[in-house]
C-alpha positions in Angstrom: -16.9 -4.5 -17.9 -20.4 -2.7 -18.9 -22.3 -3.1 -21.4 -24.7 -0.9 -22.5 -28.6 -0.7 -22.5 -29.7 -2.5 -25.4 -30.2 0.4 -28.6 -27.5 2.6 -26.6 -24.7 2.9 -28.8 -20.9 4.6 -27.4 -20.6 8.0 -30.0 -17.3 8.9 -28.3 -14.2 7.6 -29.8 -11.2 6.8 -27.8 -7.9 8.2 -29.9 -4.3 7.7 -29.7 -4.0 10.4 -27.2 -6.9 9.2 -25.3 -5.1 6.1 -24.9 -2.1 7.9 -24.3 -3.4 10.0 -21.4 -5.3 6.7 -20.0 -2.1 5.0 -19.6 -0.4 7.9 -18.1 -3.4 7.8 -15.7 -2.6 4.6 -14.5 1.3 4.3 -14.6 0.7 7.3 -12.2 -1.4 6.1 -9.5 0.6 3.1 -9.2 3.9 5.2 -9.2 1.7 7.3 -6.4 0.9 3.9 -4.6 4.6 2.5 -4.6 5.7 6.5 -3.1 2.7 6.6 -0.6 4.1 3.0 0.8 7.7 4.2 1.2 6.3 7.6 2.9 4.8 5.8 5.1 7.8 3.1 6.0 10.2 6.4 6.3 7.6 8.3 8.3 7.8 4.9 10.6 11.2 5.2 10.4 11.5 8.5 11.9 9.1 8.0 14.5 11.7 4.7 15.7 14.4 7.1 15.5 12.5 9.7 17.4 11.9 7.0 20.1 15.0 5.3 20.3 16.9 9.0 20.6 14.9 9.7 23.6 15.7 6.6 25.4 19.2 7.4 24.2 19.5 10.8 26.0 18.7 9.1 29.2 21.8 7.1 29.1 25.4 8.4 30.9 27.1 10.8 28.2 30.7 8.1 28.9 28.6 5.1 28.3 28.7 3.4 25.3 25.9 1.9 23.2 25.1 -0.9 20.7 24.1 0.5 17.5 23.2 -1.5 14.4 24.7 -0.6 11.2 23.4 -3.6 9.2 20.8 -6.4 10.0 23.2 -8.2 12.2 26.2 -6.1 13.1 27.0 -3.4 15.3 29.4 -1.1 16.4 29.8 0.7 19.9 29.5 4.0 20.1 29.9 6.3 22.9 26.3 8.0 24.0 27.2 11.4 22.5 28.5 10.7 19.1 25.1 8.2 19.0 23.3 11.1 19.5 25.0 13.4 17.2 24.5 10.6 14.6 20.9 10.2 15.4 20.1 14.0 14.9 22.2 13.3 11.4 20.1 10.4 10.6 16.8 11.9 11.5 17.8 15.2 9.7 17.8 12.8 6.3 14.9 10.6 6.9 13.3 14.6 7.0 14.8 14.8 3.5 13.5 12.1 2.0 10.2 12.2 3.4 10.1 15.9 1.9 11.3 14.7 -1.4 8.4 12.1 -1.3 5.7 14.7 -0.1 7.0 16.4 -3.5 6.9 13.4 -5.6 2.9 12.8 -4.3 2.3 16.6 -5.2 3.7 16.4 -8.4 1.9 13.0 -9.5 -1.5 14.9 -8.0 -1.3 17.9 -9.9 -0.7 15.8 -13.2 -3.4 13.7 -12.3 -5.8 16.1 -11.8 -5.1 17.3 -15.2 -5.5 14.4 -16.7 -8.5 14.2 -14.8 -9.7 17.0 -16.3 -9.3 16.4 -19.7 -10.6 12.7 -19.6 -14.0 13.7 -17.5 -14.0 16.9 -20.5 -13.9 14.8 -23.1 -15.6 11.5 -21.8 -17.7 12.6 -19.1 -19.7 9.3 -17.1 -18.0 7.1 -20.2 -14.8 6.8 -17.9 -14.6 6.3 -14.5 -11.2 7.5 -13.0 -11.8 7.2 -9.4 -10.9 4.2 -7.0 
């Protein structure tokens, strides 16, 4: 916290709304946080897949391979239907990395509106920026 220079008084008051749109401000870069850290684990994700469906193709189409369905179980699978189900699962980590990319864009349009208005009305009395 700042104070301010001795005789400087604050001739902005914060309203309801103000309040209102400060809040919003910060429920939405955490909301961007917590989406920007599961991006990144699905876009980790994918590159795994990617990998591991490279290696896979090198394998004997008849031959069949381990693949892990929950943290310690898994089920054999020929090599072709593993890589008809890796294309699947890859197709859906593209999904929901897309949906994410939305969600950021969404939350970074509204915050730049906020921005906006905040900076308009309170100009270096707020500091919005990390």
């Amino acid at each position: 916290m700042e104070l301010l220079p001795e005789g400087q008084t604050n001739q902005i008051e914060v309203l309801f709304e103000d309040q209102k749109k400060i809040n919003e401000f910060s429920k939405l870069i955490h909301r961007k946080d917590l989406i920007s850290t599961n991006l990144q684990k699905q876009k980790q994700e994918k590159e795994y897949l990617e990998d591991v469906s490279l290696e896979i193709e090198l394998i004997d189409e008849d031959e069949f391979v381990n693949y892990k369905i929950t943290s310690n179980a898994f089920i054999k699978m020929k090599q072709a239907k593993l890589v008809e189900k890796l294309e699947n699962d890859g197709e859906e980590l593209d999904k929901i990395i897309d949906g994410l990319e939305n969600d950021i864009d969404e939350i970074d349009s509204r915050l730049s509106d906020l921005k906006n208005d905040l900076y308009t009305k309170f100009g270096d009395n707020i500091n919005l920026e990390r």
